[in-house]
MOPAC internal coordinates of N, CA, C and O (Angstrom, degrees):
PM7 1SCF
backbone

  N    0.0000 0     0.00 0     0.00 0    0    0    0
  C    1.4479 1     0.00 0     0.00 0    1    0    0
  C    1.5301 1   108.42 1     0.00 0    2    1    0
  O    1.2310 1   111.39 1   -52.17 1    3    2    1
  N    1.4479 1   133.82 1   127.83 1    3    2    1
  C    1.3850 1   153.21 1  -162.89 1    5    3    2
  C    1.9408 1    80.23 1   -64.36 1    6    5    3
  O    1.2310 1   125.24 1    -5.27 1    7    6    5
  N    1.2361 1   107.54 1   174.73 1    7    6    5
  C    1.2799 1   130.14 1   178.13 1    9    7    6
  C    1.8448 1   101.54 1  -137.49 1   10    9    7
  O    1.2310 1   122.48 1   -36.37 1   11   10    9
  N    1.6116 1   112.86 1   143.63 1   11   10    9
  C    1.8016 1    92.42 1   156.84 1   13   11   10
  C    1.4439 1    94.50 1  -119.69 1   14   13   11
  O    1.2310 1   124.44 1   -18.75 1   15   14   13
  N    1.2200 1   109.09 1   161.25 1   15   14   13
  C    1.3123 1   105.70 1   161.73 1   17   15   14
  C    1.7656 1   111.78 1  -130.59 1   18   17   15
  O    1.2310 1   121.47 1   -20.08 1   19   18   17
  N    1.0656 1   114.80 1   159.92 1   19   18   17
  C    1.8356 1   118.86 1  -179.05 1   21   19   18
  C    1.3450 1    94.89 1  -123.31 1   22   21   19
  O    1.2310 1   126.31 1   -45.05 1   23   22   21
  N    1.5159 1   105.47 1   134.95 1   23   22   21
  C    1.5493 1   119.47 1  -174.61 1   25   23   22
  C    1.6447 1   103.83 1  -125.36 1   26   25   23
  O    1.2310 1   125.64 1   -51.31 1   27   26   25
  N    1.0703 1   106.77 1   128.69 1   27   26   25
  C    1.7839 1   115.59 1  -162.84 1   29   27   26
  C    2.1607 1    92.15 1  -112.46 1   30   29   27
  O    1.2310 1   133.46 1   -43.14 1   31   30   29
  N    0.7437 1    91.59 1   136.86 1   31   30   29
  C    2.0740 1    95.65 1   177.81 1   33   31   30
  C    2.1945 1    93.25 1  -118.96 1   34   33   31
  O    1.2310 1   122.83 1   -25.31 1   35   34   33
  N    1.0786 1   112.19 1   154.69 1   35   34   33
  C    1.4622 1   112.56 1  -177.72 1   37   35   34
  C    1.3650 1    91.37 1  -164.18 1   38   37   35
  O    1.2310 1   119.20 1   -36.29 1   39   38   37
  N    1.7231 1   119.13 1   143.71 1   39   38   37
  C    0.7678 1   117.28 1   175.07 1   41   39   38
  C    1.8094 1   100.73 1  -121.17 1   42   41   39
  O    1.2310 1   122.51 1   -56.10 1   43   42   41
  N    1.6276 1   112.80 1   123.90 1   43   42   41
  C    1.1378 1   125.67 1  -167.71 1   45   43   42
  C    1.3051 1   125.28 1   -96.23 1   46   45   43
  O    1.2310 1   113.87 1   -72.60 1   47   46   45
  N    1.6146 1   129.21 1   107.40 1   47   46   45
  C    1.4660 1    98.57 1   176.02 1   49   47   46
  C    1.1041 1   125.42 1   -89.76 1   50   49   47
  O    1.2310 1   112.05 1     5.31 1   51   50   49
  N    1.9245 1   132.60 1  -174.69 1   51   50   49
  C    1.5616 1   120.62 1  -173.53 1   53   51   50
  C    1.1340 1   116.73 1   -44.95 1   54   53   51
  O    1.2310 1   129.23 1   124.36 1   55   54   53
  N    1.3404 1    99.82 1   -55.64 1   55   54   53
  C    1.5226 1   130.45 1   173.16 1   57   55   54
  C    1.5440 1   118.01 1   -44.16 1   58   57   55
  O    1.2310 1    96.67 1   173.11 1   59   58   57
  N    0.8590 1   158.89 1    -6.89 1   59   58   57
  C    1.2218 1   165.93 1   137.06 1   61   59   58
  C    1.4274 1   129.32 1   -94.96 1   62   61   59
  O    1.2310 1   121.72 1   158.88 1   63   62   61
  N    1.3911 1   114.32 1   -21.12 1   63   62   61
  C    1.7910 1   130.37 1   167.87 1   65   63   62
  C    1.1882 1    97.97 1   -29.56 1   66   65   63
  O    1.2310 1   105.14 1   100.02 1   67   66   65
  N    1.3960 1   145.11 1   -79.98 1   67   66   65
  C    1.3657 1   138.28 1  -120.72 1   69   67   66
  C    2.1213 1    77.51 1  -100.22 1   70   69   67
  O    1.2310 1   115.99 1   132.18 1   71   70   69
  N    0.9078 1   125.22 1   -47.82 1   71   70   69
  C    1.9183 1   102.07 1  -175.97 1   73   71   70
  C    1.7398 1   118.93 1   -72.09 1   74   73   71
  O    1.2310 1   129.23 1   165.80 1   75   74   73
  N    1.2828 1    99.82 1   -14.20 1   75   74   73
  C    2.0556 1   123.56 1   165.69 1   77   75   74
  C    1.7585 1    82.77 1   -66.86 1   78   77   75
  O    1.2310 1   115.95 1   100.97 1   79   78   77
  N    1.6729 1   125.30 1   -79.03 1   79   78   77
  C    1.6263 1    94.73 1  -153.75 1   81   79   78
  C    1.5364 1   107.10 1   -75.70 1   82   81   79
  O    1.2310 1   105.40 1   142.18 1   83   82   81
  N    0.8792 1   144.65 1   -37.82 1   83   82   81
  C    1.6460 1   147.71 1   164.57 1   85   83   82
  C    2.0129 1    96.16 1   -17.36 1   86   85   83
  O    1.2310 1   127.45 1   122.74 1   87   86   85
  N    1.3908 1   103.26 1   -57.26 1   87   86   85
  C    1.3493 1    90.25 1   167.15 1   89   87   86
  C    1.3655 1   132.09 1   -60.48 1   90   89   87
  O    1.2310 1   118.14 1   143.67 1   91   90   89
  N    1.0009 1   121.15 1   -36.33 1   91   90   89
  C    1.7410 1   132.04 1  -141.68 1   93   91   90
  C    2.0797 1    79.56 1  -108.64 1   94   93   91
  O    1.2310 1   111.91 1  -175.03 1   95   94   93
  N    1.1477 1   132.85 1     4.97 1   95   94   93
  C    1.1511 1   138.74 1   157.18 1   97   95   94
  C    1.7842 1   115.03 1   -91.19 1   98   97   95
  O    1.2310 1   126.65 1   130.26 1   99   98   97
  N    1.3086 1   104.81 1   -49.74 1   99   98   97
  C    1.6808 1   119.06 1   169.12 1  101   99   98
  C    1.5100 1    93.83 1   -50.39 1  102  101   99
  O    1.2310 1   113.24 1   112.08 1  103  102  101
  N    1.5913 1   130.38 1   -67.92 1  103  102  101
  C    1.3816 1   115.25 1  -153.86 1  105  103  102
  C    1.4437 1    98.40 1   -77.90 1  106  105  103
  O    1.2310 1   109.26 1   146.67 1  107  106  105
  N    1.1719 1   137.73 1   -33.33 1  107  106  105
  C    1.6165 1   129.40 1   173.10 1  109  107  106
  C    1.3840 1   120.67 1   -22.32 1  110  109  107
  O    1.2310 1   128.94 1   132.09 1  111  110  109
  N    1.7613 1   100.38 1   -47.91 1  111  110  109
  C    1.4919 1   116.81 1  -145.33 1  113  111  110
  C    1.9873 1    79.14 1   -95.02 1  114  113  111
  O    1.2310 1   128.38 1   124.33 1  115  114  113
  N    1.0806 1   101.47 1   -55.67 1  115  114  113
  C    1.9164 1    95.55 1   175.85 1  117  115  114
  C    1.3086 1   116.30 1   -21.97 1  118  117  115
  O    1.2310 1   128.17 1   112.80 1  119  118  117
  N    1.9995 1   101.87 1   -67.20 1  119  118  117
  C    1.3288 1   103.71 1  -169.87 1  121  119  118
  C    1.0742 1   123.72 1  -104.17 1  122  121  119
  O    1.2310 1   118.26 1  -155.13 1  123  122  121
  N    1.0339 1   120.92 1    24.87 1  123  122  121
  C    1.7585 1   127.70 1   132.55 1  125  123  122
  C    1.4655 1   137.37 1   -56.67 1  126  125  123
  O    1.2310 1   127.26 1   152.78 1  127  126  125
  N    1.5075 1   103.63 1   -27.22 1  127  126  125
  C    1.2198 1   125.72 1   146.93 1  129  127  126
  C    1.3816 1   117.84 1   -45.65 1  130  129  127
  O    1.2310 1   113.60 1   109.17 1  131  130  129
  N    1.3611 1   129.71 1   -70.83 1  131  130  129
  C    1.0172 1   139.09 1  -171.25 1  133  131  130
  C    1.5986 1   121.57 1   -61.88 1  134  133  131
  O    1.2310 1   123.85 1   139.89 1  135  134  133
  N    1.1985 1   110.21 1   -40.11 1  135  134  133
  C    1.7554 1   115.71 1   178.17 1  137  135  134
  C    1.3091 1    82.36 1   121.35 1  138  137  135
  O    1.2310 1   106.57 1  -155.69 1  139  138  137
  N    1.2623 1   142.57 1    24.31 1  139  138  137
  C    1.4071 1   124.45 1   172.26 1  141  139  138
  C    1.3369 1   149.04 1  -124.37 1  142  141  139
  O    1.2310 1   117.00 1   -85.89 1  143  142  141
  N    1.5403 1   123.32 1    94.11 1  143  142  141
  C    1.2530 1   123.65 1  -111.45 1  145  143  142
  C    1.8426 1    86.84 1   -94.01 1  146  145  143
  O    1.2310 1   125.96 1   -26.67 1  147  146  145
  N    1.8642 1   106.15 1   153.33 1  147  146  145
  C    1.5432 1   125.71 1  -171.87 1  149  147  146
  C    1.1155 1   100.29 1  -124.88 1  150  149  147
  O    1.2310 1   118.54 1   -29.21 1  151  150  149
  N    1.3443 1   120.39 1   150.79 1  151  150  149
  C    1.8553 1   128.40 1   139.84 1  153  151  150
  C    1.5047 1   101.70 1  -149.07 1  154  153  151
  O    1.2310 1   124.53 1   -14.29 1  155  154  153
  N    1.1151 1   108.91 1   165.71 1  155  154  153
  C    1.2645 1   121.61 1  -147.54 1  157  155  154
  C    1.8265 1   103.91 1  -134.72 1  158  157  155
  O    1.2310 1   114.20 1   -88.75 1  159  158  157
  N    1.1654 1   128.59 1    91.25 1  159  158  157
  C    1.6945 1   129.70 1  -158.97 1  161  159  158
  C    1.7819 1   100.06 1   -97.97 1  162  161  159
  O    1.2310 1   125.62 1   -33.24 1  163  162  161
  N    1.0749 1   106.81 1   146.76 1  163  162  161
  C    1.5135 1   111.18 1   147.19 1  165  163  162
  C    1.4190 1   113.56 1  -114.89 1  166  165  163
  O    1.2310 1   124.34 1    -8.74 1  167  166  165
  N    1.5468 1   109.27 1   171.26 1  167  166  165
  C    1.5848 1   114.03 1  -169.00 1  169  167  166
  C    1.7530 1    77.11 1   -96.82 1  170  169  167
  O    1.2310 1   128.50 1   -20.88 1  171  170  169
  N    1.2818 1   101.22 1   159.12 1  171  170  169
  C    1.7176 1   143.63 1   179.38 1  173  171  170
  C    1.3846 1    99.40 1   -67.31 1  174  173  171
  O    1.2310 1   123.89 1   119.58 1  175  174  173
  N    1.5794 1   110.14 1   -60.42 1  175  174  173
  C    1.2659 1   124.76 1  -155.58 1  177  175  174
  C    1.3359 1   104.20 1  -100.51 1  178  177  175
  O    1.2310 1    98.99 1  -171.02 1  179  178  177
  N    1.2259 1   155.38 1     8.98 1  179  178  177
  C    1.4138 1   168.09 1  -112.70 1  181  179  178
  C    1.2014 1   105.26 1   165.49 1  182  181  179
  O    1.2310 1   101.21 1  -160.26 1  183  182  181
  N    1.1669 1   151.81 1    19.74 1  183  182  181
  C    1.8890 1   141.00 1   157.41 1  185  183  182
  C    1.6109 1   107.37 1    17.49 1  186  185  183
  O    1.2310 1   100.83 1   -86.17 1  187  186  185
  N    1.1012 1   152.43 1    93.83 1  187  186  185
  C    1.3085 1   137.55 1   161.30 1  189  187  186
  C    2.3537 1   113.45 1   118.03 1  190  189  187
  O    1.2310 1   136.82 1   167.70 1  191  190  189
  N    1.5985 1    85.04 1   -12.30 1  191  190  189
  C    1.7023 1    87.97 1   149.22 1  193  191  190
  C    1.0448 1   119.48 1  -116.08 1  194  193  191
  O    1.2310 1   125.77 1   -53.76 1  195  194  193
  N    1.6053 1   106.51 1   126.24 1  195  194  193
  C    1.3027 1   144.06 1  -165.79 1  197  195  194
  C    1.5196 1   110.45 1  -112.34 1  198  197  195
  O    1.2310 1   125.80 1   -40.63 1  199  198  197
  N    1.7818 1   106.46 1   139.37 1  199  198  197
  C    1.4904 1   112.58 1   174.55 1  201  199  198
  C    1.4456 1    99.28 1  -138.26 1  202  201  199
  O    1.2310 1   126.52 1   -36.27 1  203  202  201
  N    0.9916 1   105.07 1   143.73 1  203  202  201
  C    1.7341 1   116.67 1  -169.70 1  205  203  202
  C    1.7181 1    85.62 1  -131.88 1  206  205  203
  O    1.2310 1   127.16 1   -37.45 1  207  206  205
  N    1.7256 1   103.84 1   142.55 1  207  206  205
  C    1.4611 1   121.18 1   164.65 1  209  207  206
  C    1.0606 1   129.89 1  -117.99 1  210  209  207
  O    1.2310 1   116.06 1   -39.55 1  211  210  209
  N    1.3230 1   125.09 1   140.45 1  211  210  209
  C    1.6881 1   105.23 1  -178.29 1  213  211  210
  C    1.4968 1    88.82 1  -131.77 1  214  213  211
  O    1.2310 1   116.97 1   -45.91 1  215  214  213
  N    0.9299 1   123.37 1   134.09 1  215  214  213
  C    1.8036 1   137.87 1   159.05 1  217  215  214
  C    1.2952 1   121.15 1  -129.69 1  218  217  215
  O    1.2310 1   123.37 1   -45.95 1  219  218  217
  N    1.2547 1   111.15 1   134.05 1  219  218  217
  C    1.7907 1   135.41 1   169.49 1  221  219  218
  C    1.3159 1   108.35 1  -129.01 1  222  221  219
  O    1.2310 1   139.16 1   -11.28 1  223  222  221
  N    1.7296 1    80.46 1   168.72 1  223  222  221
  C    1.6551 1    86.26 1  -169.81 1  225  223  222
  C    1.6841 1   107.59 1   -72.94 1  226  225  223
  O    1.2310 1   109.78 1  -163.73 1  227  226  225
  N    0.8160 1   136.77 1    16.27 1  227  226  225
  C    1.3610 1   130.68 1  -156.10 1  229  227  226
  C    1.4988 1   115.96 1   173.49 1  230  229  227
  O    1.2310 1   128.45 1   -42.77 1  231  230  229
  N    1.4565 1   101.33 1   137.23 1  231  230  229
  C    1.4734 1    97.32 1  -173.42 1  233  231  230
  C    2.0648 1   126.75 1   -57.53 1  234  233  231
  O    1.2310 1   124.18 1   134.79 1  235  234  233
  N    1.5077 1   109.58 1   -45.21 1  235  234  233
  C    1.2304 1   113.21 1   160.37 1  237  235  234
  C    1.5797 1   124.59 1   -41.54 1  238  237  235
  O    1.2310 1   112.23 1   129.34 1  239  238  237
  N    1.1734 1   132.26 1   -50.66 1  239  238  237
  C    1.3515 1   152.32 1   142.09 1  241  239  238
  C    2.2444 1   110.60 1   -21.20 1  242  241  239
  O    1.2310 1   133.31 1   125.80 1  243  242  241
  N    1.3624 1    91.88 1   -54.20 1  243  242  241
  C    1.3848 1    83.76 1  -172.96 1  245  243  242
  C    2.0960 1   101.61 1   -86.49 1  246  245  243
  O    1.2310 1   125.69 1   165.99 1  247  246  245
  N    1.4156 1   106.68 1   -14.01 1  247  246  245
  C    1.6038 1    94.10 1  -158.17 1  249  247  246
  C    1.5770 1    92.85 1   -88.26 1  250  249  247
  O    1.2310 1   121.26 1   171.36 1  251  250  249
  N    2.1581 1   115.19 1    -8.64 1  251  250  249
  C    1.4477 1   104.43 1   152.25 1  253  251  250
  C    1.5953 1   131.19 1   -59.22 1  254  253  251
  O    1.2310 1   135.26 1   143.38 1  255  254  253
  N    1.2653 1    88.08 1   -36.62 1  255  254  253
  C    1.7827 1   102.85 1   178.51 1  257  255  254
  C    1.6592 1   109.98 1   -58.46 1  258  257  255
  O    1.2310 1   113.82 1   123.49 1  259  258  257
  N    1.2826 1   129.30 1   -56.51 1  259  258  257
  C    0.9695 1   146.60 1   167.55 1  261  259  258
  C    1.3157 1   134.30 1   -25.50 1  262  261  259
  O    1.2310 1   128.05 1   119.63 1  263  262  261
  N    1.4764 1   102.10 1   -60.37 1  263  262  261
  C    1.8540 1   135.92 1   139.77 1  265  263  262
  C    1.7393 1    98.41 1   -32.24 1  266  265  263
  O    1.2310 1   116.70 1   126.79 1  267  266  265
  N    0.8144 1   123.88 1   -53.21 1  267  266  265
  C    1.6913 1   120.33 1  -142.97 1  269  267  266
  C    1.4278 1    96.81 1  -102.06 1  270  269  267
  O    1.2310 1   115.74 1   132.75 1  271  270  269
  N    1.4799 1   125.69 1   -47.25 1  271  270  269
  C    1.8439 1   108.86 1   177.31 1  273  271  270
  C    1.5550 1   100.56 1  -105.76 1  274  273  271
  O    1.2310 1   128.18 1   -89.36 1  275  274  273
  N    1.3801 1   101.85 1    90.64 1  275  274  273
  C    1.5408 1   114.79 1   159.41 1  277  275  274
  C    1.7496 1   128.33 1   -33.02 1  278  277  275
  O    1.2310 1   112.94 1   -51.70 1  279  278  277
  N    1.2889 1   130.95 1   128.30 1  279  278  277
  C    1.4043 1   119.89 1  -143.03 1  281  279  278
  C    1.4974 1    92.16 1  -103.58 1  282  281  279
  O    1.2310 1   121.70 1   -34.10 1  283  282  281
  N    0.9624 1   114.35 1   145.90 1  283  282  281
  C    1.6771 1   131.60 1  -168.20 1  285  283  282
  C    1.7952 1   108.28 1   -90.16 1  286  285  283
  O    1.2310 1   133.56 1   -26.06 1  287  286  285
  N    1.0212 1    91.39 1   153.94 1  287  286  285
  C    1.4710 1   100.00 1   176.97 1  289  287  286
  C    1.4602 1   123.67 1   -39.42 1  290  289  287
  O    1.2310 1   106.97 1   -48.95 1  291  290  289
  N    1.0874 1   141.87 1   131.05 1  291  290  289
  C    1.8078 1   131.19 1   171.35 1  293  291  290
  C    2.0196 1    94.71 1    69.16 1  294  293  291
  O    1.2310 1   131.22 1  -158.59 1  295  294  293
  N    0.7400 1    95.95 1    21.41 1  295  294  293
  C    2.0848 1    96.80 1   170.80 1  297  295  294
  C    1.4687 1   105.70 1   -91.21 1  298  297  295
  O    1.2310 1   113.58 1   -28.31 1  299  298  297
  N    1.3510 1   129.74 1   151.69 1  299  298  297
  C    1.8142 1   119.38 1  -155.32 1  301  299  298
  C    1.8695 1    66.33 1  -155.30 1  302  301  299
  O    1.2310 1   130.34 1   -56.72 1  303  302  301
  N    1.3108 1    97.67 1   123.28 1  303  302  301
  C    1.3059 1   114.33 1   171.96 1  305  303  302
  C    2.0202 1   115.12 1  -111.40 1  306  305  303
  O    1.2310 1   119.81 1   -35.97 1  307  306  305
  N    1.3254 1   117.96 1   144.03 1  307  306  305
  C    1.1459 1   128.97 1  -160.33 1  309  307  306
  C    1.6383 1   101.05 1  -138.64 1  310  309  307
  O    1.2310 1   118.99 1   -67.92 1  311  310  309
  N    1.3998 1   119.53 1   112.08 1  311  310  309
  C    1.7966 1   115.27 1   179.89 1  313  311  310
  C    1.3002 1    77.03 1  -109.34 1  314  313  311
  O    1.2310 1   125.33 1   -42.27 1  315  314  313
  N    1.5825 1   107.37 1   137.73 1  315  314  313
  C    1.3974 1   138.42 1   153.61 1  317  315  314
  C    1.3101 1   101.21 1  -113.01 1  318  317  315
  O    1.2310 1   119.92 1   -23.43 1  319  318  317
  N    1.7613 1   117.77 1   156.57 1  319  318  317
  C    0.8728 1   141.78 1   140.34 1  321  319  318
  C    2.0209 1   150.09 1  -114.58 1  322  321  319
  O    1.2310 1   127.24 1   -70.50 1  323  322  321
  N    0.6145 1   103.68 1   109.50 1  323  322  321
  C    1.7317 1    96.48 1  -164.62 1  325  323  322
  C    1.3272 1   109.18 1   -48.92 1  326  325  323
  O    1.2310 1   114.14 1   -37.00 1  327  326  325
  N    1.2821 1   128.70 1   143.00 1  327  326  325
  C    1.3217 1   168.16 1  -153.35 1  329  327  326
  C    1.4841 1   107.86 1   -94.91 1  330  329  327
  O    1.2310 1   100.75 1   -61.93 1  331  330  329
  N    1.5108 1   152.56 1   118.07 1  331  330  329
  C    0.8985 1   129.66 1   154.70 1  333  331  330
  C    1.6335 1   110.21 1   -69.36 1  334  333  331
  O    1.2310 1   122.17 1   -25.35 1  335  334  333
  N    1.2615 1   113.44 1   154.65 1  335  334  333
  C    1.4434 1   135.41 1  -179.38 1  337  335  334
  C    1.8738 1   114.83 1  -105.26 1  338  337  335
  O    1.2310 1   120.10 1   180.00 1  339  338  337

């Protein structure tokens, strides 16, 4: 079964870090609800750019997820889909 996933990029400053993860804890607990699993990366080399993932099995499934953590200001969203092989 294909997977999609939605890839969110944010650019965070110090100053806002700690109310950025307070969120990205709120949508965890959302989409856990749903069956729809998150993590949330920063770049190594970039301190403060952030990519958060959300994937389900299925596109209907994720455009609930979608619905439910409302996208924040300056958030650059990316739908992938998996490939059969």
């Amino acid at each position: 079964m294909a997977h999609v996933v939605l890839e969110i990029w944010s650019t965070v400053a110090d100053s806002e870090r700690a109310a950025y993860m307070d969120r990205a804890r709120e949508r965890q607990a959302a989409l856990q609800g749903l069956g729809v699993s998150y993590w949330i990366f920063e770049r190594s080399d970039a301190p403060g750019e952030m990519v958060q993932y959300l994937e389900a099995r299925d596109s209907a499934r994720l455009e609930e997820a979608r619905a439910l953590v409302s996208q924040l200001p300056g958030e650059r969203e990316i739908l992938l889909h998996q490939l059969e092989l």
